[in-house]
C-alpha positions as CSV (number, residue, x, y, z in Angstrom):
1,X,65.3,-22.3,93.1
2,X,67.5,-24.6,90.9
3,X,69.1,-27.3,91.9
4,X,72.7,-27.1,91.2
5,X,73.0,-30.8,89.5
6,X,70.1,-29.4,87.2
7,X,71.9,-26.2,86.2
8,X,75.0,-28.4,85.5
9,X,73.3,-31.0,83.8
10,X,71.7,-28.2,81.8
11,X,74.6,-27.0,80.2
12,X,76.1,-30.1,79.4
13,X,73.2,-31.3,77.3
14,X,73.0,-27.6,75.8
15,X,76.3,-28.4,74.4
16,X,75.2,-31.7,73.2
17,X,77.4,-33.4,75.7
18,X,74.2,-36.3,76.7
19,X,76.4,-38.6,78.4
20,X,78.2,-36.0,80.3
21,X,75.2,-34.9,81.8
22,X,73.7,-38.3,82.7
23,X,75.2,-39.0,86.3
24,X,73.9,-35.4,87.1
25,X,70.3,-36.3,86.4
26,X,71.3,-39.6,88.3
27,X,72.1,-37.8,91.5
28,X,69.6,-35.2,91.3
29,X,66.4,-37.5,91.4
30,X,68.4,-39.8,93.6
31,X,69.0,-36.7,96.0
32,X,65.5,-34.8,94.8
33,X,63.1,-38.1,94.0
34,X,59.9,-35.4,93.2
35,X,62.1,-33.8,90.6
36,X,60.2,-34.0,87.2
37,X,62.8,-32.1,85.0
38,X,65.0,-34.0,86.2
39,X,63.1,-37.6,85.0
40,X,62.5,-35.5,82.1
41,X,65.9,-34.8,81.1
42,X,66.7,-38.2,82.3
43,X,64.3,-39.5,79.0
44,X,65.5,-36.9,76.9
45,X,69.2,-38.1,77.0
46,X,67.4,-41.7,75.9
47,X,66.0,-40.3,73.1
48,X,69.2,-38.9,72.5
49,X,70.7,-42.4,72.2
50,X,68.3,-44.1,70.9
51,X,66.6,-45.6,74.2
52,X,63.2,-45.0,73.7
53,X,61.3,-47.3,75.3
54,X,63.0,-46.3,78.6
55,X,62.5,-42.6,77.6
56,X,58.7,-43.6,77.4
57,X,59.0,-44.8,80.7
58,X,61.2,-41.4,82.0
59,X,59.0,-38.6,80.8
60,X,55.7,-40.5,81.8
61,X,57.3,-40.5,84.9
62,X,57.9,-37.0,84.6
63,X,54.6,-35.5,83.3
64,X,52.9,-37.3,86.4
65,X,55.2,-35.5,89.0
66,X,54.4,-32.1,87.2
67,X,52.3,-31.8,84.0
68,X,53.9,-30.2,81.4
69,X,52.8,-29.5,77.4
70,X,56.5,-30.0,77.0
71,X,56.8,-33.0,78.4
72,X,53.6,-34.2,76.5
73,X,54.7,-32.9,73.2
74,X,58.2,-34.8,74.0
75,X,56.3,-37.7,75.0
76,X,54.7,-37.8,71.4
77,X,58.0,-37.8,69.9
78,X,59.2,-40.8,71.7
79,X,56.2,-42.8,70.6
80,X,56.1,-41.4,66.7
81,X,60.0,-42.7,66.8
82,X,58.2,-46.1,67.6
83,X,55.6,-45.8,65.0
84,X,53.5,-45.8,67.9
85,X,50.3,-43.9,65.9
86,X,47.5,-44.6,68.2
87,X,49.9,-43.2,71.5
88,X,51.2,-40.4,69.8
89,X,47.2,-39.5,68.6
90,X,46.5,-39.9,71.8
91,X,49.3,-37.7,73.5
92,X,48.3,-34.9,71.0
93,X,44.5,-34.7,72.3
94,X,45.8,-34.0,75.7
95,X,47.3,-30.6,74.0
96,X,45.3,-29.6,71.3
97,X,46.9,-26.4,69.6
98,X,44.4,-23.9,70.5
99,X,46.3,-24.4,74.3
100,X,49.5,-23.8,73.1
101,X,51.4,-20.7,72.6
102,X,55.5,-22.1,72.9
103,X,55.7,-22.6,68.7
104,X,58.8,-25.1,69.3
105,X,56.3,-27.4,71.5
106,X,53.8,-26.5,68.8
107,X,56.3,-27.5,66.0
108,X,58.0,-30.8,68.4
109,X,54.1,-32.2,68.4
110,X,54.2,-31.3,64.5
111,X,56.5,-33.3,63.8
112,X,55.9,-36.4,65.8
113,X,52.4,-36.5,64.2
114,X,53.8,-35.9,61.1
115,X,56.2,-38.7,61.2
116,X,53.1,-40.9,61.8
117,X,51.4,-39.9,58.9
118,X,48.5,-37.7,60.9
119,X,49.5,-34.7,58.5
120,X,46.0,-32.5,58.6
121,X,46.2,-33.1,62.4
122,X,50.2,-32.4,62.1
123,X,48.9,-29.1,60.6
124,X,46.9,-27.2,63.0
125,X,50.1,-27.4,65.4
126,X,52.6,-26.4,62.3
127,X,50.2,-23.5,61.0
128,X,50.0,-22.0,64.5
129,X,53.9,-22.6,65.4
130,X,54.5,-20.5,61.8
131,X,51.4,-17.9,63.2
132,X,53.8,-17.7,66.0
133,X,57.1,-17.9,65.1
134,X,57.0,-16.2,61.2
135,X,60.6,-16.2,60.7
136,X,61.5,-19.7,61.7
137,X,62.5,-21.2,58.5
138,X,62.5,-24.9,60.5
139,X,58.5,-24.3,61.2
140,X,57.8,-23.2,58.0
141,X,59.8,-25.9,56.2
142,X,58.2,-28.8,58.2
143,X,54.8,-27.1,57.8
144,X,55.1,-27.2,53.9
145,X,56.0,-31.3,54.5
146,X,52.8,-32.0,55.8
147,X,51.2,-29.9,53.5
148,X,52.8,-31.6,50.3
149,X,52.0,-34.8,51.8
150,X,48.0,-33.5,51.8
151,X,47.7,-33.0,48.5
152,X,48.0,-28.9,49.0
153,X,50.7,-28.0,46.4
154,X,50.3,-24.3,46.1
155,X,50.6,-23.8,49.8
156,X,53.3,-26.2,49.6
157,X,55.4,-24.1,47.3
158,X,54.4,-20.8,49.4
159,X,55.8,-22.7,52.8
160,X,58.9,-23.6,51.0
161,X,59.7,-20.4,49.3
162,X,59.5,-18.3,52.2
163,X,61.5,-20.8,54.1
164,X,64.1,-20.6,52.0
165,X,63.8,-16.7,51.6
166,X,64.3,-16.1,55.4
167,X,67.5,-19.0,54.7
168,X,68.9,-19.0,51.1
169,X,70.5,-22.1,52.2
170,X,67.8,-24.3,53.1
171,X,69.3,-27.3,51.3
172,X,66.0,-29.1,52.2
173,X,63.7,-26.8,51.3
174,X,65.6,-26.0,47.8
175,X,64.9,-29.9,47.7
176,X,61.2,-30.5,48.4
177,X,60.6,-27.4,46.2
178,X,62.0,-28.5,42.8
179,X,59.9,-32.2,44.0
180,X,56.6,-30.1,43.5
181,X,57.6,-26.8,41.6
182,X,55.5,-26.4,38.7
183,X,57.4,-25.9,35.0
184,X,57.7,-22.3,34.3
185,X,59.8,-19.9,32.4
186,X,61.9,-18.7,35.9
187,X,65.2,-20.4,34.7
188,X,66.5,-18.1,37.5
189,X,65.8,-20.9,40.1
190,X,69.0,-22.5,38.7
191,X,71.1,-19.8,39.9
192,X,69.7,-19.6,43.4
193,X,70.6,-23.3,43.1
194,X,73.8,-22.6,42.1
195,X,74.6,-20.3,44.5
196,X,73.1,-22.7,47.9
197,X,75.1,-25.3,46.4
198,X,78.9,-23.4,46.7
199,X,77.1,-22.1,49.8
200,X,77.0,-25.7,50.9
201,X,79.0,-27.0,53.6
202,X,78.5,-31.0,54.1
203,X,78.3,-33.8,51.9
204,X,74.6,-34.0,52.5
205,X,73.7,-30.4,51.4
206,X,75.3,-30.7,48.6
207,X,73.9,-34.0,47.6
208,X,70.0,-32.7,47.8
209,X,71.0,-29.1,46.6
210,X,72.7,-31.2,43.3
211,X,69.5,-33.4,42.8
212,X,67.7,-30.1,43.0
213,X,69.9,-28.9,40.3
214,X,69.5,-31.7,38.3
215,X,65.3,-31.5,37.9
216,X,65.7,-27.7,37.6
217,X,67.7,-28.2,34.6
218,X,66.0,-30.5,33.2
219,X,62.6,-28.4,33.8
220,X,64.6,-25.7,32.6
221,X,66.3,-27.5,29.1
222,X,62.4,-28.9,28.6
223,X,61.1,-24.9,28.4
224,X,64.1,-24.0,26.0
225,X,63.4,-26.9,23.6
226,X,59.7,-25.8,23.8
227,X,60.5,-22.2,23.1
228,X,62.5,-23.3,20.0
229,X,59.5,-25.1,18.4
């Protein structure tokens, strides 16, 4: 049974509300000492804000009071935010892909791998997150990432597309895309564009989604002038 302090403490960071929830997590492995989500929480809110040495410290605790591919794929995060390559390398062979099924603790250890520049290892957890999770435009989005950054264009483009087909507003996605999209005779592209951009609502989608814009156009006044001649 739950612990009331975790349910509480639960909630609070569910609404984003980390510092609320800390003296919860205090008092519940104060009270409960053999508590792992609680130590895990505990290292989740230092992630949160930036503490992640002490997070390091937190979900180790954690993941040796109850091993957890969670906590592990957490655990990988905290040392990719570091730059730490060799620990977050290591972290991942404890949970290969092939025994995982959760796709968001597929996609977590994704992206930490990612962000240490192991993208073809990143990979086997992205593909099977997207295997199991087909409509998450997230999964599919940081799956295309890795694969641009391997050299794997067409796949690349694929990835992107249907991200932003389940999500019209992907503004990162739109982004990426017009980085790698080859020149063709689709001026239609600038439309979409068009339309994700009024879509848009923060300074930051708008920024990417007008950048995007602004190669599409230029791809697009490029086939026109070529047509002409």
């Amino acid at each position: 049974m739950s612990h009331p302090l975790h349910q509480q403490a639960i909630q609070l960071i569910n609404q984003g509300q980390f510092v609320q929830a800390h003296p919860y997590l205090v008092q519940l492995v104060k009270d409960v000492p053999t508590h792992a989500d609680g130590w895990f929480l505990l290292g989740i809110i230092n992630l949160e804000v930036g503490q992640i040495p002490k997070a390091i410290q937190l979900i180790e605790k954690a993941n040796g009071l109850a091993p957890s591919s969670e906590y592990l794929a957490h655990l990988a995060r905290a040392y990719s935010l570091i730059g730490d390559l060799h620990q977050a390398r290591q972290v991942a062979e404890k949970t290969p892909a092939s025994h995982l099924s959760s796709a968001l603790t597929l996609d977590t250890l994704g992206v930490a791998l990612s962000r240490v520049g192991l993208h073809e290892l990143a990979l086997t957890y992205f593909n099977k997150a997207v295997e199991n999770a087909p409509e998450n435009p997230a999964f599919l989005y940081n799956q295309a990432v890795s694969l641009k950054f391997i050299g794997d264009f067409d796949s690349a483009r694929q990835a992107f597309e249907r991200a932003i087909s389940i999500n019209p507003n992907h503004y990162r996605a739109h982004y990426a895309l017009s980085e790698i999209r080859e020149d063709s005779k689709d001026i239609q592209i600038l439309s979409r564009l068009q339309q994700a951009y009024t879509d848009a609502d923060s300074v930051d989608a708008k920024l990417h989604l007008a950048h995007a814009m602004a190669r599409e156009f230029e791809r697009s006044t490029n086939i026109v002038a070529h047509l002409m001649h």
